[in-house]
C-alpha positions as CSV (number, residue, x, y, z in Angstrom):
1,X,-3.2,37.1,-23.4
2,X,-2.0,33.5,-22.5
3,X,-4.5,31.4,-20.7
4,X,-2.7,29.1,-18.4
5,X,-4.1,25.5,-17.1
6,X,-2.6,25.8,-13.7
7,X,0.8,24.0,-13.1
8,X,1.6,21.2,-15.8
9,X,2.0,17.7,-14.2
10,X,5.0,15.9,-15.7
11,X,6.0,12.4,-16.0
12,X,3.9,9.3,-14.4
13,X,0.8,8.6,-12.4
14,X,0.9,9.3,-8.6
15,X,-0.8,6.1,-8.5
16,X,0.0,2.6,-9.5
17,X,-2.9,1.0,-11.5
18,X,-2.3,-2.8,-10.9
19,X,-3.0,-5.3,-14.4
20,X,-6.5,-7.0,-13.4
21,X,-6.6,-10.5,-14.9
22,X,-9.0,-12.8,-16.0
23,X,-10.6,-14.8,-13.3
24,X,-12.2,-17.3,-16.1
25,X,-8.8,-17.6,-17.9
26,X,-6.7,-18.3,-14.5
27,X,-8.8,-20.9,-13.0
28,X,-10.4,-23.1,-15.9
29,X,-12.2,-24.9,-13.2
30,X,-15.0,-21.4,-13.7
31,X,-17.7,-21.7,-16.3
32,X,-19.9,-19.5,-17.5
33,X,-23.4,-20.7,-17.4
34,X,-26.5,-18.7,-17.9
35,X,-27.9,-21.2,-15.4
36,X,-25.8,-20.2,-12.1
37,X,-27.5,-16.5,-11.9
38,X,-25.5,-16.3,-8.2
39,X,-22.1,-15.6,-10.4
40,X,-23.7,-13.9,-13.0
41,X,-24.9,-11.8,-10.3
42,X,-21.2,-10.3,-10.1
43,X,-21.1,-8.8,-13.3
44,X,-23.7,-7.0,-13.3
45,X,-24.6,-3.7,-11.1
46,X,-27.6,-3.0,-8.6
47,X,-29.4,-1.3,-11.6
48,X,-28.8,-4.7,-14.0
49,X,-26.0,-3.3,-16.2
50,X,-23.4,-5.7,-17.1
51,X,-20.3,-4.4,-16.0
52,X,-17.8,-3.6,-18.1
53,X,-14.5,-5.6,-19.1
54,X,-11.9,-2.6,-17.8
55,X,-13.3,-2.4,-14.7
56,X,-14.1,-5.9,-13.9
57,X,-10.6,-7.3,-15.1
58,X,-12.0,-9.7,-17.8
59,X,-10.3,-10.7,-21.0
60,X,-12.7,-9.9,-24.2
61,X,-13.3,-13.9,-24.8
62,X,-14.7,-14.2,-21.6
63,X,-16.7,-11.1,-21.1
64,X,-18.7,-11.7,-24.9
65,X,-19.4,-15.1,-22.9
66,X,-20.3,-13.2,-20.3
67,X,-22.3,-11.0,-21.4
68,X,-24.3,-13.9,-23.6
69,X,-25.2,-15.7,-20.7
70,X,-25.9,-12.6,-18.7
71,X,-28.2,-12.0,-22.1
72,X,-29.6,-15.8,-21.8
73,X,-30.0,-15.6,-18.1
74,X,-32.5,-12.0,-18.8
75,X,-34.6,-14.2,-21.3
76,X,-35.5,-16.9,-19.0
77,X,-35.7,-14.3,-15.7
78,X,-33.3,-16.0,-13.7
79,X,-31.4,-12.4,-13.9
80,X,-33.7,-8.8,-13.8
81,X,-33.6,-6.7,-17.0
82,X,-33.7,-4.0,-14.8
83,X,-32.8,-3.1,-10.9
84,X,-34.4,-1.9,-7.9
85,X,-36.2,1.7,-8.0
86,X,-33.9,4.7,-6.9
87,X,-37.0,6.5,-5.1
């Protein structure tokens, strides 16, 4: 007895995934400071996650920055360890 997985997709995505790029790498004018917690604030999710690289486009330089002053930023509670309660 053959178990089947339904009908085999072939060839490419239906959807085209467009290449993110660095935002830090295109304009130099950015900087990563563990002092400006309003752009910090974008990297990191509603429950204080730090978002990672793949979805937020990043190059790995930048997000080990990143995440450092994200790190930095916890210590001195500019930024929240943790986010708002779910109930």
């Amino acid at each position: 007895m053959s178990y089947s997985r339904g009908p085999q997709k072939g060839g490419r995505n239906k959807y085209y995934q467009r290449r993110k790029i660095c935002r830090f790498c295109v304009d130099s004018e950015l900087e990563i400071n563990y002092k400006n917690p309003k752009a910090l604030k974008q990297f990191i999710t509603e429950r204080g996650k730090i978002i990672p690289r793949r979805i937020t486009g990043t190059c790995a330089k930048h997000q080990r920055k990143l995440g450092l002053a994200i790190k930095q930023a916890r210590q001195i509670a500019l930024l929240p360890f943790v986010g708002k309660a779910m109930h």
